[in-house]
C-alpha positions as CSV (number, residue, x, y, z in Angstrom):
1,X,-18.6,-18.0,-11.0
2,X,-20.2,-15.4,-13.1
3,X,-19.3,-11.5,-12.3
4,X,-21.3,-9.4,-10.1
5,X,-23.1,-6.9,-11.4
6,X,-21.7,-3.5,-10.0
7,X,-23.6,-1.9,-7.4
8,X,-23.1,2.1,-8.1
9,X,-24.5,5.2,-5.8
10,X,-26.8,2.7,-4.6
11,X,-28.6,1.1,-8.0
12,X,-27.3,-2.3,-9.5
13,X,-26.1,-1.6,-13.5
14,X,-25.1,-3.6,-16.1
15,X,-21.4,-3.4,-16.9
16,X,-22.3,-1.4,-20.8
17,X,-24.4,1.1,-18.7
18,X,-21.4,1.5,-16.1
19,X,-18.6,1.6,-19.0
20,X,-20.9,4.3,-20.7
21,X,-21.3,6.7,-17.9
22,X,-17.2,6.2,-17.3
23,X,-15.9,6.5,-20.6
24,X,-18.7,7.3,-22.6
25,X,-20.3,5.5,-25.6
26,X,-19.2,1.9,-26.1
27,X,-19.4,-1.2,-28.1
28,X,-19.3,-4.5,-26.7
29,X,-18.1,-5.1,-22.8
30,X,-16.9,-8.3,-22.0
31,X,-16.6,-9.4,-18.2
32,X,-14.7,-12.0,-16.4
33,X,-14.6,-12.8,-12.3
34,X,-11.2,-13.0,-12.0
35,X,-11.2,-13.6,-7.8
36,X,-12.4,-13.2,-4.8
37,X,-11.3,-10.8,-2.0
38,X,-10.0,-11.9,1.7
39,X,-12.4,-13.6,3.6
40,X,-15.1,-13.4,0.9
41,X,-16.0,-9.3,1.4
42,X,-16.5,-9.0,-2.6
43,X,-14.7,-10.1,-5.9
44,X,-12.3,-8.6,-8.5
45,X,-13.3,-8.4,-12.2
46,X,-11.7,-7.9,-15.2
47,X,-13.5,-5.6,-17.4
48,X,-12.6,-5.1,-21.6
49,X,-15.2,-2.2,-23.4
50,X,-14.5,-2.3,-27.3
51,X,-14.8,1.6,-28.6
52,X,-18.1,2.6,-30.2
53,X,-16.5,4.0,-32.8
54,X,-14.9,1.4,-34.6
55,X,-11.5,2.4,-34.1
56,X,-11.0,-1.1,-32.7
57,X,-9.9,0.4,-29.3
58,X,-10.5,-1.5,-26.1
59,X,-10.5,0.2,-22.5
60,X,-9.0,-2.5,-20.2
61,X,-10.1,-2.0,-16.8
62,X,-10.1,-3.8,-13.0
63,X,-13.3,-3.6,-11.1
64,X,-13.3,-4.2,-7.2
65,X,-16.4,-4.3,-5.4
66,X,-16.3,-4.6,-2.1
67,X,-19.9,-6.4,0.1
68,X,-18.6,-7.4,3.3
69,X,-20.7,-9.9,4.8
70,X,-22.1,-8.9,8.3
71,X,-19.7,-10.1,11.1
72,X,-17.9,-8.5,14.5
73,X,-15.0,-7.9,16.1
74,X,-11.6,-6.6,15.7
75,X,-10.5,-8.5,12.7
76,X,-13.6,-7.6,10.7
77,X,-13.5,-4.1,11.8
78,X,-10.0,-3.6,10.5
79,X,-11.1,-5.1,7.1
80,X,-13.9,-2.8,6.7
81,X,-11.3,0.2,7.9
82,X,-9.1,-0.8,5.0
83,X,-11.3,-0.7,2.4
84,X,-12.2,2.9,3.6
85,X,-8.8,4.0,3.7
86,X,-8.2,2.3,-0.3
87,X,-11.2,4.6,-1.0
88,X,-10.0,7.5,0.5
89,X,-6.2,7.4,-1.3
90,X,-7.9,6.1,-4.6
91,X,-10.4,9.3,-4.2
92,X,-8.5,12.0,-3.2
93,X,-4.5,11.3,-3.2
94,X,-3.4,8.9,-6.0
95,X,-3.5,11.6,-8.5
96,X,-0.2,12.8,-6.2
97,X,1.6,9.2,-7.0
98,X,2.4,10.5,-10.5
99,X,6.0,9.6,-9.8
100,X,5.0,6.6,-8.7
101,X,2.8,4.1,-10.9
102,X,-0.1,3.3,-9.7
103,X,-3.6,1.9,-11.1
104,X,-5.5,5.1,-11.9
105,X,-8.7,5.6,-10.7
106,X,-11.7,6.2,-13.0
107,X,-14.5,5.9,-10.2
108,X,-14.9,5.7,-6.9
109,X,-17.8,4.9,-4.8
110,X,-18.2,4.2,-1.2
111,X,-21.4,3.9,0.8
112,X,-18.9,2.9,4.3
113,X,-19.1,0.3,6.1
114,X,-21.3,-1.3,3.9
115,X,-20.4,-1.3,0.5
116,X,-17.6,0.4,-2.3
117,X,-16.6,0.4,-5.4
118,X,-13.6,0.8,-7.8
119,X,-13.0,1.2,-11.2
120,X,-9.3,0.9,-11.9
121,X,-7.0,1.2,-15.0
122,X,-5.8,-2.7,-15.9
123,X,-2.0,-2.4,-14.9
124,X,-1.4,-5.8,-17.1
125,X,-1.2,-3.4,-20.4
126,X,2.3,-1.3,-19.3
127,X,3.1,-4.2,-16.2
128,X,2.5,-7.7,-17.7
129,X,4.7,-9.7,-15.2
130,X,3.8,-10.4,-11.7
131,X,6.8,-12.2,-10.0
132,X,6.4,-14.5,-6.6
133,X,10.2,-14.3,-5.3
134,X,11.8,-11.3,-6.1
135,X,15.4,-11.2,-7.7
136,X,18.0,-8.9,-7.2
137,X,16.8,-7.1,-10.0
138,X,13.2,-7.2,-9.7
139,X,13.5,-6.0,-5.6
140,X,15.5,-2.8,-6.6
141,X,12.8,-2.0,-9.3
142,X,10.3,-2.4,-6.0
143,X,12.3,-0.4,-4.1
144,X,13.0,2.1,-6.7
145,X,8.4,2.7,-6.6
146,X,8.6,2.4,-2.6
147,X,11.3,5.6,-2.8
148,X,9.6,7.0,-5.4
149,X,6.4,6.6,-3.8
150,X,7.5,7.4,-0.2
151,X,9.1,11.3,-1.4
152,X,6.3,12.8,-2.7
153,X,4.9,12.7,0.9
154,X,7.9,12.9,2.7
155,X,7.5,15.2,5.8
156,X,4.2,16.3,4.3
157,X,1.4,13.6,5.1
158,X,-2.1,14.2,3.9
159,X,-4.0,16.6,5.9
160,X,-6.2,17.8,3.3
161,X,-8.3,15.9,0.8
162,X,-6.9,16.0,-3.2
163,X,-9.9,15.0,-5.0
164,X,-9.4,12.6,-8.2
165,X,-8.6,14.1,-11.5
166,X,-9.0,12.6,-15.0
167,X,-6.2,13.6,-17.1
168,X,-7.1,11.1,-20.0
169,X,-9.8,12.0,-22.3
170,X,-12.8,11.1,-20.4
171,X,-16.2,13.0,-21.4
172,X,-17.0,16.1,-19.0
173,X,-19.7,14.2,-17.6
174,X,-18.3,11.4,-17.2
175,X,-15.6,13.2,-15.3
176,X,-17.7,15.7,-13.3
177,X,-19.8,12.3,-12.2
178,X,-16.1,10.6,-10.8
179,X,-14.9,13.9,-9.5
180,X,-18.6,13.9,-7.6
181,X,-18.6,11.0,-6.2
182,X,-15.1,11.0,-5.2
183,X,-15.5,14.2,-2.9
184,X,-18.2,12.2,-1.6
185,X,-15.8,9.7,0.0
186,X,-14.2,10.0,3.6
187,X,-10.3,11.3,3.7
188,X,-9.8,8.0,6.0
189,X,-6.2,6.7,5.5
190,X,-4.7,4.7,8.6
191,X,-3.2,6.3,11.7
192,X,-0.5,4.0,10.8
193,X,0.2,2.2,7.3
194,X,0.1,-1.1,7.5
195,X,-2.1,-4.2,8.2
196,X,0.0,-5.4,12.0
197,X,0.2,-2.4,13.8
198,X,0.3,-3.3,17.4
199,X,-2.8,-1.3,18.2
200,X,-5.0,-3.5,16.0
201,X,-3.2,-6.6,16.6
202,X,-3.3,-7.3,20.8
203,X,-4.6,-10.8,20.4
204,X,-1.3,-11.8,18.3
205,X,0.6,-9.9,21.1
206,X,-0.7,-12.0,23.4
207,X,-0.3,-15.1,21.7
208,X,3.7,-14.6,21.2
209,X,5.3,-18.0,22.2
210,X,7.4,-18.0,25.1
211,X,10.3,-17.8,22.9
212,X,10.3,-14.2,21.7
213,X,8.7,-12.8,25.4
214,X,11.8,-10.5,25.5
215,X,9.8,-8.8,21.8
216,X,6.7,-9.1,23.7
217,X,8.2,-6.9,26.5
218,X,9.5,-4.6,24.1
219,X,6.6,-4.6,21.7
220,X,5.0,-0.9,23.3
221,X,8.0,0.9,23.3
222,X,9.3,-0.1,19.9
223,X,5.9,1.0,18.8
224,X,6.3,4.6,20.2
225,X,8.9,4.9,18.5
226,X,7.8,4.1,14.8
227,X,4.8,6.1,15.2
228,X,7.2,8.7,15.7
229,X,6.7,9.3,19.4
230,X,9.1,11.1,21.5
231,X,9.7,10.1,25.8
232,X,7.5,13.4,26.9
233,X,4.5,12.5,24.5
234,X,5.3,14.9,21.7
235,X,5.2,13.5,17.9
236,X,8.8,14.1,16.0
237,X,7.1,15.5,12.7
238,X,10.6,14.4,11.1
239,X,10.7,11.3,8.5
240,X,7.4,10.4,8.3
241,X,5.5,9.6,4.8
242,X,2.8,8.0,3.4
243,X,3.1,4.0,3.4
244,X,1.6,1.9,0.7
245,X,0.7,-0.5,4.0
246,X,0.9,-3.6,1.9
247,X,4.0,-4.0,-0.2
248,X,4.5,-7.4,-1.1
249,X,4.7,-9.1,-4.6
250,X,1.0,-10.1,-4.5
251,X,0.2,-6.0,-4.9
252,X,3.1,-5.2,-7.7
253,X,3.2,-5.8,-11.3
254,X,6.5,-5.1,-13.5
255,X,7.3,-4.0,-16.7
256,X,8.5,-6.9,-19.3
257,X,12.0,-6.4,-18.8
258,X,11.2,-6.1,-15.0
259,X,13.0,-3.0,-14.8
260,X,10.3,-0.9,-13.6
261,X,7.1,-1.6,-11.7
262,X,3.4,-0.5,-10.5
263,X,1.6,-0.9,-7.2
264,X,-2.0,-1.6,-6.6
265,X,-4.2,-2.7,-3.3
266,X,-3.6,0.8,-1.1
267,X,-6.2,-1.1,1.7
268,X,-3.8,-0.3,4.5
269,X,-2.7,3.0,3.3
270,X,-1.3,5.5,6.1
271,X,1.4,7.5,8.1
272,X,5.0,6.2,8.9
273,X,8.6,5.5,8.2
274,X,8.8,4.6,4.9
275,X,11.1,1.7,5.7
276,X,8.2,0.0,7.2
277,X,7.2,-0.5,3.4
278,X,10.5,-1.9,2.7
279,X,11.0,-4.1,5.8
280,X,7.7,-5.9,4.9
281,X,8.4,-6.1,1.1
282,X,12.0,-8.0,2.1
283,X,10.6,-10.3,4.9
284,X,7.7,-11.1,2.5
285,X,8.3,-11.2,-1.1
286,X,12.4,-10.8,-1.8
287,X,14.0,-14.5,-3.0
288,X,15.9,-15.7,0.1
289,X,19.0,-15.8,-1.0
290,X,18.5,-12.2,-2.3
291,X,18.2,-11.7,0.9
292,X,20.6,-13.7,2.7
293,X,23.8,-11.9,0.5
294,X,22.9,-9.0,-0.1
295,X,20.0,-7.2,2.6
296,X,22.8,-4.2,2.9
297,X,22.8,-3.5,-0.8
298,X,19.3,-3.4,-0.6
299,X,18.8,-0.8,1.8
300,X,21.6,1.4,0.3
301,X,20.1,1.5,-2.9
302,X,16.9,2.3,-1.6
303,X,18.3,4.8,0.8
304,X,20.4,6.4,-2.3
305,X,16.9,6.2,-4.5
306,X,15.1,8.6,-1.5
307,X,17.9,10.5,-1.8
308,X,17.7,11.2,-5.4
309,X,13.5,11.7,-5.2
310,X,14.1,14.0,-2.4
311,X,15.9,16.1,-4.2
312,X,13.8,16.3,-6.9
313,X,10.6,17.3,-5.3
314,X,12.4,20.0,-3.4
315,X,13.3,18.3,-0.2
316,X,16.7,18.8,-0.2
317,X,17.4,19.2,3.7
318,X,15.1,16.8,4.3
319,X,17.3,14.5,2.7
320,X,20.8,15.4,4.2
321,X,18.7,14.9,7.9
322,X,18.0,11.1,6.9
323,X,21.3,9.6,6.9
324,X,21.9,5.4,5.9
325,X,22.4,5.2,9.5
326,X,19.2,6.8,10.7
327,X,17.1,4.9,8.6
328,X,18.5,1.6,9.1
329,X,17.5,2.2,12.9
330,X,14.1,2.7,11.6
331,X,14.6,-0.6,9.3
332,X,15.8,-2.6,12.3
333,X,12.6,-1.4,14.7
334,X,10.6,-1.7,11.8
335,X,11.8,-5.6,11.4
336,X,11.2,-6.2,14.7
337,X,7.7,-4.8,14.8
338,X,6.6,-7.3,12.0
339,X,8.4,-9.9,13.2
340,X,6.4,-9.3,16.9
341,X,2.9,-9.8,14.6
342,X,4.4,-12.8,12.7
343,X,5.3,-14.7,16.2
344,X,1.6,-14.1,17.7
345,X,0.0,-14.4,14.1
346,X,1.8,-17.5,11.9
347,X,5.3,-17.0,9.2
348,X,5.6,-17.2,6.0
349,X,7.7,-15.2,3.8
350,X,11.2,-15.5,4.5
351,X,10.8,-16.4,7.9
352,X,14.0,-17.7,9.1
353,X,16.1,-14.6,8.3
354,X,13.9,-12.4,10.0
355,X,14.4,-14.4,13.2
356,X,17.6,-14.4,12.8
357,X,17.8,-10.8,12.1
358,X,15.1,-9.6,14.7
359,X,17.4,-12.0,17.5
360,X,20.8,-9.6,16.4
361,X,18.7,-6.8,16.5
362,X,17.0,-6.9,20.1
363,X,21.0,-7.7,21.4
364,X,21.3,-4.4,20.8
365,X,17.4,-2.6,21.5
366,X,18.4,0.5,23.3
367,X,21.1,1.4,21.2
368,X,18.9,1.3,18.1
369,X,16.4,3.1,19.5
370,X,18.5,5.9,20.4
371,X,19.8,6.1,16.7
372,X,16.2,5.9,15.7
373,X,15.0,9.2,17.6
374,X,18.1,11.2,16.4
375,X,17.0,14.5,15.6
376,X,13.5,13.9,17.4
């Protein structure tokens, strides 16, 4: 299937006209569909723009454009919320994710509900390798980006919009036009990050199995508590980040030696534990017998990682108040919570462990919950 043109600000442009107004005069552009998006709301395409001036430099670049088709109700709703919320951290927060790799914007445009755009720096060049079933190895580089990620937000979410900045050599017009039209997009990042929350997710609630009815009990409190809810109604400020929403291997791509990594897809972008991140990324995309020997090694070195990024951003009493034990708690409820959408929804992923795990873990509810608060 032949690429889309892209639909900019309104106007359909051929990709040279696009790459021009981005990056300024170029040569050839070559464009190749390269897939479609969930539930066919737009298409991904790869995008290479030779230099005008013969330097033999190409800009590699990912275009997403996003044309939901019309539909209703909650499931399409939450689609067309998540494509806001990538706009908004693309537009006005990644340039924050220095410590973190992420695909770099070079333009953003969103016309919500209907329609956006984005024009993203090709990861492949630095981050080759896309692994399936993580490694040892390969999850402690993901959880290395998640803690490295997760700190520069750390008990500071978002409240004000950080528009997009170009530090690469883009022309001035080309980079007042971004900067434009990214203050032109909504600051809309989730309530909570992630794509299972409970309160988008009552028709998988109510189609638990009888088997996991105890976790269906359960479901509301365990949700206070991870979006940080104390008994009287209060919000504990403490612990609480920004969440990539999404972190599975699908939305990573690794260096050549797989020691280091870069995340993409930021649709489900918002508050939280950080370890909601990590839960997800273990359940999901971590090679089962990773998983099976060594889930406490995991979590310590992620722990030790946010330990060591918390320090360097300044955050240094924030770090001493999240002890291992403290976040495991969070880890635990945070388990439980996808495994709650996974019974009413369909498994995959490692599936068997975190049965397994979620059983242990509701033996002993209360008690983690109360570690989970401490401090609150």
């Amino acid at each position: 299937m032949a690429a889309a043109k892209p639909i900019v600000a309104g106007k359909q442009l051929s990709w040279a006209d696009l790459c021009s107004q981005v990056l300024g005069p170029v040569g050839s552009v070559r464009v190749q569909r390269i897939g479609s998006l969930w539930g066919g709301y737009g298409s991904m395409t790869e995008v290479a723009a030779d230099s005008s001036d013969g330097s033999g430099k190409q800009h590699r670049l990912i275009a997403k454009q996003v044309d939901p088709p019309k539909g209703a109700g909650a499931s399409h709703e939450r689609k067309l919320k998540s494509y806001a919320a990538e706009a908004a951290f693309y537009a006005h927060h990644a340039k924050a994710a220095a410590a973190a790799a992420v695909a770099r914007p070079l333009l953003v445009d969103a016309a919500p509900p209907h329609h956006f755009f984005f024009l993203l720096s090709d990861l492949s060049e630095d981050f080759p390798k896309q692994p399936h079933s993580y490694s040892l190895q390969e999850a402690r580089a993901a959880l290395d980006w998640l803690a490295a990620f997760h700190a520069v937000w750390w008990e500071a979410v978002p409240g004000q919009a950080q528009p997009i900045s170009h530090s690469s050599p883009l022309p001035s017009a080309a980079a007042a036009a971004a900067a434009a039209a990214a203050a032109a997009v909504p600051d809309s990042l989730w309530d909570q990050g992630c794509y299972w929350h409970l309160d988008t997710r009552q028709e998988e609630l109510r189609s638990m199995p009888a088997a996991w009815k105890d976790l269906q009990a359960a479901a509301a409190d365990i949700d206070q508590v991870l979006k940080g809810m104390r008994p009287d109604g209060s919000k504990a400020p403490i612990h609480r980040t920004l969440l990539h929403g999404d972190a599975k291997s699908a939305n990573f791509m690794f260096s050549s030696d797989c020691s280091a990594c870069a995340a993409y897809d930021f649709q489900y972008c918002g508050e939280g534990f950080g370890v909601r991140d990590v839960a997800y990324l273990i359940a999901s995309s971590v090679d089962e017998d990773v998983v099976e020997q060594q889930e406490q090694q995991l979590l310590r070195h992620y722990h030790a990682k946010l330990q060591r990024c918390l320090q360097e951003h300044g955050k240094a009493d924030a770090a001493k108040r999240y002890t291992f034990e403290v976040m495991a708690a969070h880890y635990e409820l945070c388990l439980l919570d996808y495994v709650r959408f996974m019974a009413g929804w369909g498994w995959w992923g490692n599936a068997r462990w975190a049965q397994r795990r979620a059983r242990q873990v509701m033996g002993q509810l209360q008690q983690v919950m109360r570690v989970a608060r401490t401090g609150w």
